[in-house]
PyMOL Python script that loads the backbone (N, CA, C, O; Angstrom):
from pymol import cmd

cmd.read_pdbstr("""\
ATOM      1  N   UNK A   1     -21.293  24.331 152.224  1.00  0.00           N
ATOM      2  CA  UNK A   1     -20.754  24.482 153.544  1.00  0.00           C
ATOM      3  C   UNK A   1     -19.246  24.705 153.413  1.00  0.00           C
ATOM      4  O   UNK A   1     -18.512  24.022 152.698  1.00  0.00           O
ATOM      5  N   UNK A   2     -18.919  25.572 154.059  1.00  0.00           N
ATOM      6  CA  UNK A   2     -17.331  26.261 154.304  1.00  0.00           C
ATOM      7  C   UNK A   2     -16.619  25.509 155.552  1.00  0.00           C
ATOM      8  O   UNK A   2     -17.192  25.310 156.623  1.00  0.00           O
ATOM      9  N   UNK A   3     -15.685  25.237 155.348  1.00  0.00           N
ATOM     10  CA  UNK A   3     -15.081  24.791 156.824  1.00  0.00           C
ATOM     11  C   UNK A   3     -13.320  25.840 156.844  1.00  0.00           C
ATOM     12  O   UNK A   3     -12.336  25.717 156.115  1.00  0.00           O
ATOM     13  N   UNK A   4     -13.587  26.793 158.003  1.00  0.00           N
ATOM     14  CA  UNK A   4     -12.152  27.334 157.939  1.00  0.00           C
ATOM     15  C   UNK A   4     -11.341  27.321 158.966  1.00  0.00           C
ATOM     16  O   UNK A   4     -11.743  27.569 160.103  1.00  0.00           O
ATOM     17  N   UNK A   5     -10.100  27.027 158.686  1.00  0.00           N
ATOM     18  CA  UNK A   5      -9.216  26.182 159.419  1.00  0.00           C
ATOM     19  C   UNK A   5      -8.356  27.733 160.067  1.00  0.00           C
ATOM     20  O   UNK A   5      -8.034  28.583 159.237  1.00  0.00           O
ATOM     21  N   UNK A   6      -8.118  27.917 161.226  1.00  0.00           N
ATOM     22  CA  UNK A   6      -7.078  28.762 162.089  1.00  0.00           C
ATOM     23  C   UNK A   6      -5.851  28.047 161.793  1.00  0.00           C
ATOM     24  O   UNK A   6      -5.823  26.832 161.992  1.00  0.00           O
ATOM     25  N   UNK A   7      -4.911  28.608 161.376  1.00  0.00           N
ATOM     26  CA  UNK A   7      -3.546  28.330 161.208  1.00  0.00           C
ATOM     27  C   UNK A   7      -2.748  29.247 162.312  1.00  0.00           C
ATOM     28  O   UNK A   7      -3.188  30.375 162.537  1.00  0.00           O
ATOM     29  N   UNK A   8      -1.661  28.812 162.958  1.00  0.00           N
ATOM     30  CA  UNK A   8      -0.915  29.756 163.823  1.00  0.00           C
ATOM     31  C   UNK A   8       0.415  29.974 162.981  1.00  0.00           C
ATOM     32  O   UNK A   8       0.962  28.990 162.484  1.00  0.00           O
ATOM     33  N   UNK A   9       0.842  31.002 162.846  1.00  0.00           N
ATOM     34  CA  UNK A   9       2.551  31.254 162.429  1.00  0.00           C
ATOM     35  C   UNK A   9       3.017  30.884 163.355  1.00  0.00           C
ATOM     36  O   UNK A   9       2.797  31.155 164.535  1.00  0.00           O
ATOM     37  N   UNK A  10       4.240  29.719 162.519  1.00  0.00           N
ATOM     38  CA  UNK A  10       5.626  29.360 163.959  1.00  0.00           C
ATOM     39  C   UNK A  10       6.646  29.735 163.174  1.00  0.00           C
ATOM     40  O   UNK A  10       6.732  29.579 161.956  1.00  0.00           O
ATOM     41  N   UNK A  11       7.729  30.436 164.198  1.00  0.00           N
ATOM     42  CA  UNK A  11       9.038  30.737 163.999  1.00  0.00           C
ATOM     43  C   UNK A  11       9.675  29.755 164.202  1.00  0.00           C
ATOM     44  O   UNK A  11       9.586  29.019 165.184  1.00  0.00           O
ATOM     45  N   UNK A  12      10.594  29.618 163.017  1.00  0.00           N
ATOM     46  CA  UNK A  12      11.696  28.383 163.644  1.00  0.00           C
ATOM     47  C   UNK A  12      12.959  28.950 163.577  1.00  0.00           C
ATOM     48  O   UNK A  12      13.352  29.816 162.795  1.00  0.00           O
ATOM     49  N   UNK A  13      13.577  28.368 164.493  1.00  0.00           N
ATOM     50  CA  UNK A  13      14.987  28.888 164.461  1.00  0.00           C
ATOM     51  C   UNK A  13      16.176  27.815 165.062  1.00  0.00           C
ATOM     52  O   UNK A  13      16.120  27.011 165.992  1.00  0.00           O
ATOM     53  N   UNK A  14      17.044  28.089 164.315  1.00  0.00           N
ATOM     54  CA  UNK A  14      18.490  26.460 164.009  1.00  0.00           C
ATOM     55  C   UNK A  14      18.664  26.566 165.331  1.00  0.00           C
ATOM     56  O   UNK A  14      18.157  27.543 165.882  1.00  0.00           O
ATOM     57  N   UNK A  15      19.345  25.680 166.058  1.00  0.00           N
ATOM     58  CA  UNK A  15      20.328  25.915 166.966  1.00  0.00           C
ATOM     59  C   UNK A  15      20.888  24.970 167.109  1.00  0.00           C
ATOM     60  O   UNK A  15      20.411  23.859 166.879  1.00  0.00           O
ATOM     61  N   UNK A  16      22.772  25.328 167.790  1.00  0.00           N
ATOM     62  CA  UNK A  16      23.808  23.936 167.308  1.00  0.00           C
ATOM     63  C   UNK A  16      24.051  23.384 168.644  1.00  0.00           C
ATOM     64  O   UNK A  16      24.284  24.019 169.672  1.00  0.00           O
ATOM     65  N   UNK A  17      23.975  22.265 168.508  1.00  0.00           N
ATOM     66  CA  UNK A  17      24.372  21.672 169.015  1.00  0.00           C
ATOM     67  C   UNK A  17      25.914  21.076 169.522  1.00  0.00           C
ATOM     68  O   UNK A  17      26.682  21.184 168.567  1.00  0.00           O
ATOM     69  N   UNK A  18      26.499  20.574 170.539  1.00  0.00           N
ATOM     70  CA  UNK A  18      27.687  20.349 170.695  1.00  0.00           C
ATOM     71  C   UNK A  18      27.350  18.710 171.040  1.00  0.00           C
ATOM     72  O   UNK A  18      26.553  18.383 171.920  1.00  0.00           O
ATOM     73  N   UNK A  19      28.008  17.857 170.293  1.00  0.00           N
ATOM     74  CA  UNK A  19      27.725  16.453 170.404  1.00  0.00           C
ATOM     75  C   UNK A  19      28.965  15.591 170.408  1.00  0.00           C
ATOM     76  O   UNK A  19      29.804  15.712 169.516  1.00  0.00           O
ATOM     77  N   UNK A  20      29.153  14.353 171.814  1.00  0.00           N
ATOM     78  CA  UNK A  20      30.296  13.986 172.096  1.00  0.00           C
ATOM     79  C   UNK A  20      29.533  12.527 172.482  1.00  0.00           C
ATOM     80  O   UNK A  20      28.346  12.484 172.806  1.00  0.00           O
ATOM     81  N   UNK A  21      30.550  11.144 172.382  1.00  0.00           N
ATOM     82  CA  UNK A  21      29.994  10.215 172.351  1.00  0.00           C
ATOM     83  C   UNK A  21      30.554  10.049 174.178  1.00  0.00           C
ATOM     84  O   UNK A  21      31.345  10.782 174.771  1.00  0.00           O
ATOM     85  N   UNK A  22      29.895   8.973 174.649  1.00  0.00           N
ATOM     86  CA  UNK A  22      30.571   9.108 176.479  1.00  0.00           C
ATOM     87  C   UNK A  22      31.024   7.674 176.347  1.00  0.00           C
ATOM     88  O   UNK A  22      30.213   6.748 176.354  1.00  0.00           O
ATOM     89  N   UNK A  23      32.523   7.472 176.208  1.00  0.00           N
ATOM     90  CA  UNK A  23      32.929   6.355 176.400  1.00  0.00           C
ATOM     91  C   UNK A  23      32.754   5.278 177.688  1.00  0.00           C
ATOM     92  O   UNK A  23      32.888   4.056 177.621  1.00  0.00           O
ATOM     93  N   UNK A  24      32.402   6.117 178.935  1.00  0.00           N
ATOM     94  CA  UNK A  24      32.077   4.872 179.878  1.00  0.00           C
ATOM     95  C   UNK A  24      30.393   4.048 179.250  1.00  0.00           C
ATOM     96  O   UNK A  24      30.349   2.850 178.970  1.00  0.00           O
ATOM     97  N   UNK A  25      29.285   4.894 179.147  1.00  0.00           N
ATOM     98  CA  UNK A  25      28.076   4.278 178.664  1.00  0.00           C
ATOM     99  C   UNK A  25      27.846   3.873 177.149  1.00  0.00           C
ATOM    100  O   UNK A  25      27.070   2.975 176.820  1.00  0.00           O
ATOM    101  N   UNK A  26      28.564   4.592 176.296  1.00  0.00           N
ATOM    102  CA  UNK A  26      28.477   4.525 175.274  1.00  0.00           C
ATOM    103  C   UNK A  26      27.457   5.269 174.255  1.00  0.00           C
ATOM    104  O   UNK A  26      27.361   5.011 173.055  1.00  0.00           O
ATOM    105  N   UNK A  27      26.621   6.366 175.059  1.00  0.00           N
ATOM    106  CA  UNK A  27      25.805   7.172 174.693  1.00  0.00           C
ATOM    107  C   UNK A  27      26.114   8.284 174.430  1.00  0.00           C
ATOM    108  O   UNK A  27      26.912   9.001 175.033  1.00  0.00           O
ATOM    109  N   UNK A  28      25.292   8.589 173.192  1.00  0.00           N
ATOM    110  CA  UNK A  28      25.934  10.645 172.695  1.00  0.00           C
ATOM    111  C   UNK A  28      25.438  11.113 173.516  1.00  0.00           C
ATOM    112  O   UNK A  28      24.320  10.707 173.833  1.00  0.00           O
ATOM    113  N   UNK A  29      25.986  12.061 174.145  1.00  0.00           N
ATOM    114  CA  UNK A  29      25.651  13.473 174.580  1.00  0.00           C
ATOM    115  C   UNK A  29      25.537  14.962 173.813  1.00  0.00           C
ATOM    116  O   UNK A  29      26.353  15.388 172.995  1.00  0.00           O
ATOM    117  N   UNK A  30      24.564  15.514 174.183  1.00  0.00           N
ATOM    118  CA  UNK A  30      24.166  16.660 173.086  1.00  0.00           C
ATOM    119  C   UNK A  30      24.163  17.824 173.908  1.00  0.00           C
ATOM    120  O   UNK A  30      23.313  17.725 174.794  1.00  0.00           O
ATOM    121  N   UNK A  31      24.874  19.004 173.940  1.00  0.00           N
ATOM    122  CA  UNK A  31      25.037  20.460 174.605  1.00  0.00           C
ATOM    123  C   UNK A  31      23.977  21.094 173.862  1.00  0.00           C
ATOM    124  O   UNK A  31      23.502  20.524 172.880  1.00  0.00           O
ATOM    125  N   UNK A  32      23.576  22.184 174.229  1.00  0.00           N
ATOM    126  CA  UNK A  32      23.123  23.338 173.544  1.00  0.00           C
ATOM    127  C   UNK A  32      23.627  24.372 174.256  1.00  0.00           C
ATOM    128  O   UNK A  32      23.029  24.898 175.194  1.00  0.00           O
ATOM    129  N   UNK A  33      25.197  24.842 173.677  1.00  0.00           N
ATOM    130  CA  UNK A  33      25.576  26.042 174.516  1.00  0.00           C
ATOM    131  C   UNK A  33      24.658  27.139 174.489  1.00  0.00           C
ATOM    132  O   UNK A  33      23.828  27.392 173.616  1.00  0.00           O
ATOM    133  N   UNK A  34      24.999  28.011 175.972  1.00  0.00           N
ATOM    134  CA  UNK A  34      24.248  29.461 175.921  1.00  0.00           C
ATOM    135  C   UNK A  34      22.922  29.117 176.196  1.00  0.00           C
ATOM    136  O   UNK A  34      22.372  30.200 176.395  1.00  0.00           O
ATOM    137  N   UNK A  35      21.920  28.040 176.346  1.00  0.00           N
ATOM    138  CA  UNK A  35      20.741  27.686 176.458  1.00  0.00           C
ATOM    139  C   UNK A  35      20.786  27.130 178.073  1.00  0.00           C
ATOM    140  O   UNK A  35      21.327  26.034 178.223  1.00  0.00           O
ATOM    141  N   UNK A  36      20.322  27.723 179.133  1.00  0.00           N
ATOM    142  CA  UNK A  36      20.369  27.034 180.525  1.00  0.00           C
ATOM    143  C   UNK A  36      19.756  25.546 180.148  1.00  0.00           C
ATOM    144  O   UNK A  36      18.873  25.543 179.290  1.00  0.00           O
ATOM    145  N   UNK A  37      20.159  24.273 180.725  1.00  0.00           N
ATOM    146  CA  UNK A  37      19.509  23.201 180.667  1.00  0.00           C
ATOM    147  C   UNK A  37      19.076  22.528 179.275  1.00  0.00           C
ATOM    148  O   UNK A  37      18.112  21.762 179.293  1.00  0.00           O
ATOM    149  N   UNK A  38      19.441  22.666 178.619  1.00  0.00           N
ATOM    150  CA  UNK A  38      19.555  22.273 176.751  1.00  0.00           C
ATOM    151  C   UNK A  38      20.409  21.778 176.524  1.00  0.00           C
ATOM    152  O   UNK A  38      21.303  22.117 175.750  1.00  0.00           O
ATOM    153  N   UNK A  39      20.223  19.958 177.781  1.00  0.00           N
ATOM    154  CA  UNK A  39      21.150  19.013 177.208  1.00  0.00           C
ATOM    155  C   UNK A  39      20.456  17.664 177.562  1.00  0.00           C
ATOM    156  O   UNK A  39      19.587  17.729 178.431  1.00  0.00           O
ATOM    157  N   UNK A  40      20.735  16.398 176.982  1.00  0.00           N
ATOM    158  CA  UNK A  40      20.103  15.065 176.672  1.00  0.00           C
ATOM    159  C   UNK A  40      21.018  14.290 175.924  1.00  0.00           C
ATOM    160  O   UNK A  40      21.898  14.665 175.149  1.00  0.00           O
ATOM    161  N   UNK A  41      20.755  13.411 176.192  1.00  0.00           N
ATOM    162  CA  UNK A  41      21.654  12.145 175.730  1.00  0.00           C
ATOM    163  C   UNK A  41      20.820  11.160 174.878  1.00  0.00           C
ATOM    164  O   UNK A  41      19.604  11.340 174.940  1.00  0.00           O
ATOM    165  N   UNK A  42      21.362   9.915 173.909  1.00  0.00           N
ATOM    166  CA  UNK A  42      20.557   9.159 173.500  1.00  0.00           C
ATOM    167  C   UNK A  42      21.541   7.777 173.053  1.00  0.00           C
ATOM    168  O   UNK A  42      22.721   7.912 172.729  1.00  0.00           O
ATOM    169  N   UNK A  43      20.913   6.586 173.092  1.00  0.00           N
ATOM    170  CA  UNK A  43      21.673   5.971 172.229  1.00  0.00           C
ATOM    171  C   UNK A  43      22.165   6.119 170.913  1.00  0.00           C
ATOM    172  O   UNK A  43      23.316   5.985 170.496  1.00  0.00           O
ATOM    173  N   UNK A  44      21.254   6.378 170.395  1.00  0.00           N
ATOM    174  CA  UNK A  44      21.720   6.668 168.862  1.00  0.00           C
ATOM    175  C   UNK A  44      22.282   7.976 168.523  1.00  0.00           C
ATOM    176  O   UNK A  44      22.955   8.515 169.401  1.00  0.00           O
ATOM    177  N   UNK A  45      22.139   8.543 167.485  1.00  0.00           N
ATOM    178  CA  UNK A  45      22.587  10.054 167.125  1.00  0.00           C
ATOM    179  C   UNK A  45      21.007  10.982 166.471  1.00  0.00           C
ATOM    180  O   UNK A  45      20.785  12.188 166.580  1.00  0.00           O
ATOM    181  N   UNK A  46      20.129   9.931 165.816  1.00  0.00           N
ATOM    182  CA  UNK A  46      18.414  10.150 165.856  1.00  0.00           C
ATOM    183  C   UNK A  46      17.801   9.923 167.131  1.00  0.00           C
ATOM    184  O   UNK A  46      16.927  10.650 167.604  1.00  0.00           O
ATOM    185  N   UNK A  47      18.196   9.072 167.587  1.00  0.00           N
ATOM    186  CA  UNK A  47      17.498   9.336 169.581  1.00  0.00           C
ATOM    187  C   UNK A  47      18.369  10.507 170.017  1.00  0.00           C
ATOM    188  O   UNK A  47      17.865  10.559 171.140  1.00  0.00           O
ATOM    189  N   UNK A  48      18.796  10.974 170.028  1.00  0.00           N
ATOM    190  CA  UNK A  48      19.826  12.102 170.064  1.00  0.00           C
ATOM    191  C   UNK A  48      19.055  13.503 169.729  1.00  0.00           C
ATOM    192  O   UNK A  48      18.714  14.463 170.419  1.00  0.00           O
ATOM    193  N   UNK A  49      18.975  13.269 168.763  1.00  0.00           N
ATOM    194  CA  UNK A  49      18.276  14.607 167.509  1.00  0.00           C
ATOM    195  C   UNK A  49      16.986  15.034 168.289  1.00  0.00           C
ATOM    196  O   UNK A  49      16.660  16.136 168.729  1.00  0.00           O
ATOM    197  N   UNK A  50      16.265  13.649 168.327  1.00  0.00           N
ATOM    198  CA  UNK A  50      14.864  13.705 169.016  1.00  0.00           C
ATOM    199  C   UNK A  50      14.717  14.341 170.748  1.00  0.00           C
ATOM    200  O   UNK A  50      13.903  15.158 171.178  1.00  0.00           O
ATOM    201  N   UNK A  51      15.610  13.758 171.338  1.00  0.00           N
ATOM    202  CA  UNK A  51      15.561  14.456 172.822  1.00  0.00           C
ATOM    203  C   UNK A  51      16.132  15.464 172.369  1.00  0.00           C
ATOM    204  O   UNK A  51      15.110  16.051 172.016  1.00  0.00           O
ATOM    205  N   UNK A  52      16.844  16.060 172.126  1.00  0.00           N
ATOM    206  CA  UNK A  52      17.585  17.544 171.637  1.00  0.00           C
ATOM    207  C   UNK A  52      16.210  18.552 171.630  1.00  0.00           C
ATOM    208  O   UNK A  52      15.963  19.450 172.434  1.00  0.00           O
ATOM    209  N   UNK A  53      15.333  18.077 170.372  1.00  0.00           N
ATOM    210  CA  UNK A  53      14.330  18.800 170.070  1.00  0.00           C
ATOM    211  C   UNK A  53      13.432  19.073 171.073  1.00  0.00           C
ATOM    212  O   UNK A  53      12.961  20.184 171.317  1.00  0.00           O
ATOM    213  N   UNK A  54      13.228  18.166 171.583  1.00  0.00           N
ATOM    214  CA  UNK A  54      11.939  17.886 172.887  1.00  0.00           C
ATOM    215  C   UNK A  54      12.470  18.912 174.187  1.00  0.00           C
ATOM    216  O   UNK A  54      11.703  19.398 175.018  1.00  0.00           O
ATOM    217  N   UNK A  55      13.807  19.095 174.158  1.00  0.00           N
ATOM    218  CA  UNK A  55      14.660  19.671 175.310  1.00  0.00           C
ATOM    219  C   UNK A  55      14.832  20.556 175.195  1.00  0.00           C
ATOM    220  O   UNK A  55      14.778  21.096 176.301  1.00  0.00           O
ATOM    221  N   UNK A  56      15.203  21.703 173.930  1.00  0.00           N
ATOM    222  CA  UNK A  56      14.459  22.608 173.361  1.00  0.00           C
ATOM    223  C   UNK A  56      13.453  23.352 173.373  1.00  0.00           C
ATOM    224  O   UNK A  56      13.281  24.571 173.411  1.00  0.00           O
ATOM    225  N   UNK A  57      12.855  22.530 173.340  1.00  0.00           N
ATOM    226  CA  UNK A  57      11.298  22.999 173.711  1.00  0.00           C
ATOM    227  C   UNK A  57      10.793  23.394 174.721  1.00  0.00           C
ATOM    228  O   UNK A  57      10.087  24.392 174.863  1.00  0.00           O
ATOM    229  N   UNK A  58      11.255  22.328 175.803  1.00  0.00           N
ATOM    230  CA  UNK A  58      11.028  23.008 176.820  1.00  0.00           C
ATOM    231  C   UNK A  58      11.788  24.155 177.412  1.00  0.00           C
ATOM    232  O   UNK A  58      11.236  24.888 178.233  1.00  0.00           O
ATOM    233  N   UNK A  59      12.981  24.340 177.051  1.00  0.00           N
ATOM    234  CA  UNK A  59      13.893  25.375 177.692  1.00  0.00           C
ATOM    235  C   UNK A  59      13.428  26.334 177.400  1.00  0.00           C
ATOM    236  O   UNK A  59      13.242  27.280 178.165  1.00  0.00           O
ATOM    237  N   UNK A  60      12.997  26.269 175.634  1.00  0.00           N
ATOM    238  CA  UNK A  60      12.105  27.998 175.086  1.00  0.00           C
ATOM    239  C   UNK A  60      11.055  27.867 175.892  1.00  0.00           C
ATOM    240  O   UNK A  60      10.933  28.904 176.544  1.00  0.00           O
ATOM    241  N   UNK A  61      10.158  27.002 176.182  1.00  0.00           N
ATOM    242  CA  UNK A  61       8.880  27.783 176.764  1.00  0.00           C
ATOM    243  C   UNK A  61       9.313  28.558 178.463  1.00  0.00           C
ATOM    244  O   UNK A  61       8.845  29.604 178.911  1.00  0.00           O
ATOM    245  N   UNK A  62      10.288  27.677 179.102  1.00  0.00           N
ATOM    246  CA  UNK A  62      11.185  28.418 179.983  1.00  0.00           C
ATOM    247  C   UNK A  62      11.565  30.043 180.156  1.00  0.00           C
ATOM    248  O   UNK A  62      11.397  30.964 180.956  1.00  0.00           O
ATOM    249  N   UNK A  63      12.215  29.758 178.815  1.00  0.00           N
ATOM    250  CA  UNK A  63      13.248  30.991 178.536  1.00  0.00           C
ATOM    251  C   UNK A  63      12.120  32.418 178.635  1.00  0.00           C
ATOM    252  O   UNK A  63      10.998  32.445 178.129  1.00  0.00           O
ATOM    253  N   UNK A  64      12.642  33.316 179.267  1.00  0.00           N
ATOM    254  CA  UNK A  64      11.873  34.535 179.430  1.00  0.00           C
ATOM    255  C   UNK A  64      12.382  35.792 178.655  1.00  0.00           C
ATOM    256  O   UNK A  64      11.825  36.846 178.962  1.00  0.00           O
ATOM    257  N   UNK A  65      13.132  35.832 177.917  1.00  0.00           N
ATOM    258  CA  UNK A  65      14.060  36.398 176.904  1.00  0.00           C
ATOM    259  C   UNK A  65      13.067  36.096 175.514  1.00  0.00           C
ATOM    260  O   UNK A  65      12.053  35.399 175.518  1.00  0.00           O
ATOM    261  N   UNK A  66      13.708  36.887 174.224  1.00  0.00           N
ATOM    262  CA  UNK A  66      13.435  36.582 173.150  1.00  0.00           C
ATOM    263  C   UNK A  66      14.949  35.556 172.844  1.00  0.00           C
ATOM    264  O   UNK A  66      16.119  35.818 173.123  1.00  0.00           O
ATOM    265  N   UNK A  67      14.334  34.293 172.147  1.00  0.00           N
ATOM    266  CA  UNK A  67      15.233  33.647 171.359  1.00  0.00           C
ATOM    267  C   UNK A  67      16.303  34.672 170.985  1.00  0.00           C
ATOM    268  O   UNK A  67      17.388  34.601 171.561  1.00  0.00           O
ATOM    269  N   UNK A  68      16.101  35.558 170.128  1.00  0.00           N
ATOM    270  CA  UNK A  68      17.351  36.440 169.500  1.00  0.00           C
ATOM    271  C   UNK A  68      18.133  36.923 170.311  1.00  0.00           C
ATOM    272  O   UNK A  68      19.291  37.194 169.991  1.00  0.00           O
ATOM    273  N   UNK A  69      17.583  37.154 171.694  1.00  0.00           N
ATOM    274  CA  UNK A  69      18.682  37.282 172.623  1.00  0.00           C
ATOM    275  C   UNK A  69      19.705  36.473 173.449  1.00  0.00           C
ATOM    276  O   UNK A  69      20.464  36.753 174.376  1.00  0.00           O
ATOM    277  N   UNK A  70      19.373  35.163 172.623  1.00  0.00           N
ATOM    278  CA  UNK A  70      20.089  33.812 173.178  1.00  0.00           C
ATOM    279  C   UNK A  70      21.852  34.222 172.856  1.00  0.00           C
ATOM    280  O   UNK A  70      22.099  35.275 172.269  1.00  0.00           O
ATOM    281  N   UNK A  71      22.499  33.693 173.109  1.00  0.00           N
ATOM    282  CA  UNK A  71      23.847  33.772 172.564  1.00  0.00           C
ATOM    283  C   UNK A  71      24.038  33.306 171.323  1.00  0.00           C
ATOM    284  O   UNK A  71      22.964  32.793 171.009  1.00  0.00           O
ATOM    285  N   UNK A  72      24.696  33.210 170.559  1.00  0.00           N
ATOM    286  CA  UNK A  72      24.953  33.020 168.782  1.00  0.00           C
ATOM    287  C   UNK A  72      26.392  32.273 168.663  1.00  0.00           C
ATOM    288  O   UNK A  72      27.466  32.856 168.810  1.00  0.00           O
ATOM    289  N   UNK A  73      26.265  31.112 168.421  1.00  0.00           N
ATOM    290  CA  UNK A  73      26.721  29.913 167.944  1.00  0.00           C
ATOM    291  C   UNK A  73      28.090  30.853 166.842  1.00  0.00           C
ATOM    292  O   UNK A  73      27.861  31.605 165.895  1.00  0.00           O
ATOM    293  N   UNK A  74      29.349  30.481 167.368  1.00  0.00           N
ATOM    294  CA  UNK A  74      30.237  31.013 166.372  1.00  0.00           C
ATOM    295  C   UNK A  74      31.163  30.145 165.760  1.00  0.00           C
ATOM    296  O   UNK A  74      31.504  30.377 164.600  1.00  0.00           O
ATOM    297  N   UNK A  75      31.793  28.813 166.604  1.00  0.00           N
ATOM    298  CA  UNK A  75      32.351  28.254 166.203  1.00  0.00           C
ATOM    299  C   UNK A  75      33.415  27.228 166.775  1.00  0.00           C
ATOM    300  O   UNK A  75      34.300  27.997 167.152  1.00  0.00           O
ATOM    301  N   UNK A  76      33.693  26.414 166.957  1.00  0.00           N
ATOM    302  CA  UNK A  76      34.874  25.484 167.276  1.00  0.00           C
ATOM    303  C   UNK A  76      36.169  25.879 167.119  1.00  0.00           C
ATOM    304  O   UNK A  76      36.354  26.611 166.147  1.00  0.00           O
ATOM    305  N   UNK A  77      37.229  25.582 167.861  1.00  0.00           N
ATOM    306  CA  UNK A  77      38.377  25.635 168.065  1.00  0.00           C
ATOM    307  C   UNK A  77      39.177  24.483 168.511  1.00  0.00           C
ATOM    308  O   UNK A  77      39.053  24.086 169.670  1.00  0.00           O
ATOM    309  N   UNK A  78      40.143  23.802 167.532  1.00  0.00           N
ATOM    310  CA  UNK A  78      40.947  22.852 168.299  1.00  0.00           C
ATOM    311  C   UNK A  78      42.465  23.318 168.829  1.00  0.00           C
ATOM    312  O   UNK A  78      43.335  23.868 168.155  1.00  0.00           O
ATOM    313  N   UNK A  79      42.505  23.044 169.830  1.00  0.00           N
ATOM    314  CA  UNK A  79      43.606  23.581 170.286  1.00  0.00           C
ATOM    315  C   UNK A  79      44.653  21.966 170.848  1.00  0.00           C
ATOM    316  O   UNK A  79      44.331  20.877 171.323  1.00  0.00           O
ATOM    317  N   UNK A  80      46.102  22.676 170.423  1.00  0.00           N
ATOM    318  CA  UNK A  80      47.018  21.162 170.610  1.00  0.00           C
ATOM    319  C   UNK A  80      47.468  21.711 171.940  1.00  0.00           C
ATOM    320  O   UNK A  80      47.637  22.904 172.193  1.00  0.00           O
ATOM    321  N   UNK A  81      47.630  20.755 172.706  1.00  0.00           N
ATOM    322  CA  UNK A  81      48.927  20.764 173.927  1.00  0.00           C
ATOM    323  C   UNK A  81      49.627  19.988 174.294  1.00  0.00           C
ATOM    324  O   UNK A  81      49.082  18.924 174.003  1.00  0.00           O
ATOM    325  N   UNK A  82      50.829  19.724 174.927  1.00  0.00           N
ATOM    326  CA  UNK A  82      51.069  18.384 175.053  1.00  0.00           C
ATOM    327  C   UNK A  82      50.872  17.991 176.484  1.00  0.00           C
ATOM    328  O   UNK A  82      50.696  18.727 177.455  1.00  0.00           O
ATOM    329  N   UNK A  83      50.962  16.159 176.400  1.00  0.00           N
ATOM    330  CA  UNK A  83      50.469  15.524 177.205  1.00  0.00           C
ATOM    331  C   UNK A  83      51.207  14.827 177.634  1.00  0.00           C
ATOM    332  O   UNK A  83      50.875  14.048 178.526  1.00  0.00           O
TER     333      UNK A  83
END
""", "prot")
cmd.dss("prot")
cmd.show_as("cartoon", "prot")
cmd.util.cbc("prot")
cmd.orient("prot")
């Protein structure tokens, strides 16, 4: 007896995050620029990771675009001014 298993191909693909701690609660906050609604908070920085992913998820099944047409993550900038 044979038993054959359906496998589905999944694409995965990175995406960055922007992560800031919120000094009144004390909880990270996690952005996903360029993604409508691809943001969550957590106590930790792994409760963090985890809603990130889950939030993600849902935004792609949302999203009516191809991923590749999302915007593309380039980079940070600190800028000084005075105060």
């Amino acid at each position: 007896m044979s038993i054959s298993f359906l496998t589905r191909a999944v694409n995965m693909k990175t995406f960055t995050a922007y992560v800031e701690r919120d000094p009144e609660t004390g909880l990270y906050v996690g952005i996903v620029p360029g993604l409508p609604g691809a943001h969550t908070q957590g106590s930790s920085l792994d409760e963090l990771q985890e809603n990130l992913k889950e939030v993600l998820t849902l935004c792609l099944e949302e999203f009516e675009g191809s991923p590749d047409d999302l915007p593309r993550f380039i980079g940070l900038q600190q800028i000084e001014v005075a105060v």
